[in-house]
N, C-alpha and C positions, 0 to 999 in steps of 0.2 A: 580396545578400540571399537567403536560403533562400525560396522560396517556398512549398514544399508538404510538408507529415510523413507519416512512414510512424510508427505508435506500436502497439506492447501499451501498452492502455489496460484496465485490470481492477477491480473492485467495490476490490479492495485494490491491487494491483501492478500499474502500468501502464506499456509503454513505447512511449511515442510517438517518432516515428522520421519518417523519409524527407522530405525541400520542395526539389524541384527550385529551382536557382538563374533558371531563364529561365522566363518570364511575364509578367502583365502589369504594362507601367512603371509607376508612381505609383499602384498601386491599392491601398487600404490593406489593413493584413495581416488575417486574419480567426483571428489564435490566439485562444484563449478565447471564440470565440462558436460558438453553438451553430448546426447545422442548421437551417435553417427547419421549421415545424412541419407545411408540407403539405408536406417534400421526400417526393420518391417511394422506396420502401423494396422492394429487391428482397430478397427472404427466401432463397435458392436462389440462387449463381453457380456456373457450374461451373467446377471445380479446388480453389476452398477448401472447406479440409474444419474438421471439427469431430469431437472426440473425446471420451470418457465414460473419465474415468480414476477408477481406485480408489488412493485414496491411503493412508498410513500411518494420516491424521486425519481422512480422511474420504473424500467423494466428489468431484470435479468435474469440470466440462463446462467444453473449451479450445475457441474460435474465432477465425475470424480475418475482416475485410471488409475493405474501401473506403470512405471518407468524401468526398465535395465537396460545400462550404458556402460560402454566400456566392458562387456564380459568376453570372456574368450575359451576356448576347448584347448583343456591340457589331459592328456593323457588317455580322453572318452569321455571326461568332464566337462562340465558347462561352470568356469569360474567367472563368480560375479567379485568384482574388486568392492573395497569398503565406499560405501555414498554410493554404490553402483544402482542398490535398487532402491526405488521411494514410492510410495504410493501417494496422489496429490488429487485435492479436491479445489477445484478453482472459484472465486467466487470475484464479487466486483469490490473496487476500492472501498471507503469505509461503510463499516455494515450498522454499525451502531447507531439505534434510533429511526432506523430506515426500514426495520420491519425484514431484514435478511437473514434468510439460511445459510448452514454452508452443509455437502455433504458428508456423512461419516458413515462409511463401511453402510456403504447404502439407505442410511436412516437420516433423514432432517435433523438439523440442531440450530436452533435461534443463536444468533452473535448476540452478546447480552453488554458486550463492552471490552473495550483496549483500552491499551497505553503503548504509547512512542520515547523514544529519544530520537536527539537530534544529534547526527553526526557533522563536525567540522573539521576540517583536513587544511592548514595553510604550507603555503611555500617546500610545497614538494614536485620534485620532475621524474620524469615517464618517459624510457625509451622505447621508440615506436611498437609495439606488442607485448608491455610489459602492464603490471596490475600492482596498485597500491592496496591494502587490506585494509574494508572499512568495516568488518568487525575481525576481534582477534583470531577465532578457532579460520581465516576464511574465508567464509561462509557467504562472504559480501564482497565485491571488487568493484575500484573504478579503473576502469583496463583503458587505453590510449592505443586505440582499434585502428584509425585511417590516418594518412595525409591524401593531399592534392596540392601538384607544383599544379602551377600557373592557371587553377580558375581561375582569374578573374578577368583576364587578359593584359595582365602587368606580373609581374617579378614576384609577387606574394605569393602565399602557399595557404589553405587551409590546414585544422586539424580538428580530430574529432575523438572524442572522451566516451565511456558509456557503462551503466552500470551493469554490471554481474551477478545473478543469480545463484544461489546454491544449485540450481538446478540446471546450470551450465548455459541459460540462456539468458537474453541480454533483456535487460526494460525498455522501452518500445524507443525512450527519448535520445539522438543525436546530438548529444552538446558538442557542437562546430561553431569553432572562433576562428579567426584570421587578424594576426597582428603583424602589423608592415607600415612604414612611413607611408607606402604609395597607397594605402587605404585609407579612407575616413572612417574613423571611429564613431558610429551612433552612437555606443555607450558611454561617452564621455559626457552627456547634455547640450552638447556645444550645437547639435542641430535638430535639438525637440522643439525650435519656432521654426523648421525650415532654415533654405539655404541662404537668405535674405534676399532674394530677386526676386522683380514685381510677375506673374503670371505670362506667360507664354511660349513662346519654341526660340529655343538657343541652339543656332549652326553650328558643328564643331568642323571648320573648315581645318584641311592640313597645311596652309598658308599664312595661319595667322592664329595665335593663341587668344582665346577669348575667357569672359570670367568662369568657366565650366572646367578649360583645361588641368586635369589633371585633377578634378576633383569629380568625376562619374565614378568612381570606385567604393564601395559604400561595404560594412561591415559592423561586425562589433566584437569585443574582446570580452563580453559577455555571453553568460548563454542563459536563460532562467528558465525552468520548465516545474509549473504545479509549487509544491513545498521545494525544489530542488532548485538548485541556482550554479554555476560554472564560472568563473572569473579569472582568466586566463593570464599570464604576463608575457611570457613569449609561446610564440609557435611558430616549430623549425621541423624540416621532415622529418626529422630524427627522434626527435625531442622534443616535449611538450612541457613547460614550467606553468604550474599551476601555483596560483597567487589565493586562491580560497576555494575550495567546494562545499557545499552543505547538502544534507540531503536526511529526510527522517528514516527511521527503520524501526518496526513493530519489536514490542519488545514481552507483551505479554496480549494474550485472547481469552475472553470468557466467555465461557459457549453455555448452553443450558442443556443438561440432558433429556429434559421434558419441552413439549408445544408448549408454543407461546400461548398464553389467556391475555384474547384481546378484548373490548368491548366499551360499550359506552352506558356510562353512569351515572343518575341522579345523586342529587343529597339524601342521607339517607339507605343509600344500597352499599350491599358490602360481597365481596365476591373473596372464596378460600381460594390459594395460589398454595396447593399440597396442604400443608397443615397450619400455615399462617392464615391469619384472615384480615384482609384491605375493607378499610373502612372508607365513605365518602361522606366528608364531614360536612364541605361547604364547595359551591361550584357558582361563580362569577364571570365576567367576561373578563374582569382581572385578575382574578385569585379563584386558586381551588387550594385544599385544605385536604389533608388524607392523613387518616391514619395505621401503621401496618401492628399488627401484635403479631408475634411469635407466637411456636408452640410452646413457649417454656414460658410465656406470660406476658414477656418483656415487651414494651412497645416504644412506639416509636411516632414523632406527628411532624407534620413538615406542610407548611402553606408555600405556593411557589405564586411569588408574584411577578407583576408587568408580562400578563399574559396578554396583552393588548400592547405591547411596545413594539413598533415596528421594526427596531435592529434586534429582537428576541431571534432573531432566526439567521442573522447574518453569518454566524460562524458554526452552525450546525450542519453536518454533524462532526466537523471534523476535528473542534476544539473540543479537549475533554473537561477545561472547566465551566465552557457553556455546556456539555451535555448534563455534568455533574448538577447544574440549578435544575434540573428538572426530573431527578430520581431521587427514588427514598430504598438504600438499603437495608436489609437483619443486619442487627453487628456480625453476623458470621459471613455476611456476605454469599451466603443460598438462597436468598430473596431478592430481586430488585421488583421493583413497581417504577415505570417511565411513563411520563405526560409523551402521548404522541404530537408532538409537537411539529413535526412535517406532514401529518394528516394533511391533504388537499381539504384544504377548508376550514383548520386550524384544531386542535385540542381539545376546544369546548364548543360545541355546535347544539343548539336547543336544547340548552338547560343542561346539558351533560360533558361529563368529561371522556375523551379516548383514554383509557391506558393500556399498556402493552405490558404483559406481568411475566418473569419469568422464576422459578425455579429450579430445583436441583443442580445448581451453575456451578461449572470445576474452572480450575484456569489452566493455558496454558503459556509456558514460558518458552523464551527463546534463548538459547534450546535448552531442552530436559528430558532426563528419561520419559519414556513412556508409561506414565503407573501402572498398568497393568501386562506391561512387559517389557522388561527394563534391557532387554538387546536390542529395544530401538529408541531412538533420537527424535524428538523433536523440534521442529525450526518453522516455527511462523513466522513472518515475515511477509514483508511489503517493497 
């Protein structure tokens, strides 16, 4: 049994990693619970660092710590239970194509690309503090955390749903529904034109029912947040009946062990990425043209067009088969070559094209050993 993780663990992208196999026998494992709330918090270790990147889409700030939870002194020992300790480098939601590091054991590494699945969960129920498993070892919960009698000022009850991190903490988003006759339901459609009355103030005197009473009560039995969605069927304090959840989960990262090679480039120029060499064949406001050879010979040529189409950008970067129209991998997949295609000011600016080239790129899965020391766990993850 793995005992302890090393993980990037991020607001969006997290991979959780490292659990030595030796520790202590029969102590139960501590994935998904959280740190105690008076553990001690060193702010400052030195070696790890932190970094202030400017990215394509924006800003962010990469870190990286140590976690141990759940340990305890038996005997003059300091026992750390299995998933107790992890090391975690934080980074922002997806990285790919955006120009983002993450940290490792203090050294930068370009996100070079992912892959998700998508989990769905129907018609299952949740007693108040209890956790459905959305992946098998785990690793993943959607745990049914709060009620609330009488928000609303009527007989209804909220409830509230929330995912679980390997690392014992929750994802930022509240999915809170309330289902009740004495409610109106927004998510049914029945009021996305409004309530049908013409503009002004409605009295709600206590002497006389008018067209409001009993319908100021307003809700929904949905909840949708980002790629994630909630679809509730009942909610009782007790008990939460869940009618559908979805929500995506990382399932593999491909990081580069070397800096990224960025630059911009005529037709004509060729730039080596280690020991392949990118060729720039042809460079248009609609089409560019590249080709990459290997060291073993092998080549490869890819023209990417409708670089001038205005929905080219709509689902980047978080669809992988739009990110996939605009990279050319080695068949071994130790090369990518990427059209910076969220450059502020787009891919090809005077006669040149951005690319973002990486090499010596490993993957990682969720989860796996660590290759190069196989007592710890991998788990990236989102």
């Amino acid at each position: 049994m793995k005992n302890h993780v090393l993980g990037l663990l991020a607001g969006g992208l997290a991979l959780a990693a490292l659990s030595p196999v030796c520790g202590a026998q029969g102590a139960e494992s501590a994935l998904c619970q959280a740190p105690a709330r008076t553990a001690a918090i060193i702010a400052k270790v030195p070696g790890f660092k932190s970094y202030d990147l400017d990215l394509y889409i924006g800003k962010r700030t990469i870190n990286e710590g140590v976690v141990i939870r759940k340990s305890y002194i038996d005997n003059g020992k300091i026992i750390i239970p299995p998933e107790g300790l992890y090391y975690s480098s934080r980074l922002g939601s997806i990285g790919t194509m955006t120009g983002l590091d993450v940290v490792m054991l203090g050294k930068r590494q370009p996100v070079v690309n992912e892959q998700y699945e998508y989990i769905i969960v129907k018609n299952r129920k949740l007693k108040l503090g209890e956790s459905l498993k959305l992946h098998e070892d785990g690793s993943r919960l959607l745990q049914f955390t709060a009620s609330k009698g009488h928000p609303y000022g009527n007989a209804a009850n909220s409830d509230t749903v929330r995912i679980m991190k390997a690392s014992g903490n929750y994802y930022g988003t509240n999915f809170t529904v309330a289902i009740s006759p004495t409610l109106k339901d927004f998510s049914s459609g029945k009021y996305n034109d409004g309530l049908g009355l013409p503009e002004g103030r409605y009295p709600l005197p206590a002497d006389e029912t008018g067209p409001l009473y009993h319908n100021t009560y307003f809700t929904s039995s949905t909840y949708p947040s980002g790629q994630s969605y909630f679809i509730g069927e009942k909610a009782g304090m007790d008990e939460i009946s869940v009618k559908e959840f979805g929500t995506p989960s990382l399932t593999s990262i491909w990081l580069s062990a070397a800096p990224r090679i960025s630059g911009a480039y005529a037709p004509g120029d060729h730039v080596m990425v280690g020991k392949a060499k990118v060729d720039v064949l042809a460079v248009s406001p609609t089409e560019v043209t590249l080709r990459l050879t290997e060291e073993s010979g092998k080549t490869a040529e890819k023209t990417f067009k409708g670089m001038d189409d205005p929905a080219a950008l709509d689902y980047l970067p978080s669809s992988a088969p739009d990110r996939a129209k605009w990279q050319l991998n080695s068949s071994d997949g130790k090369i990518s070559v990427q059209l910076a295609m969220l450059k502020p000011g787009g891919a090809v600016q005077d006669g040149k094209v951005s690319l973002d080239m990486y090499r010596d790129i490993y993957e990682i899965r969720n989860p796996q050993e660590w290759p190069s020391d196989t007592r710890f766990l991998a788990r990236p993850d989102t």
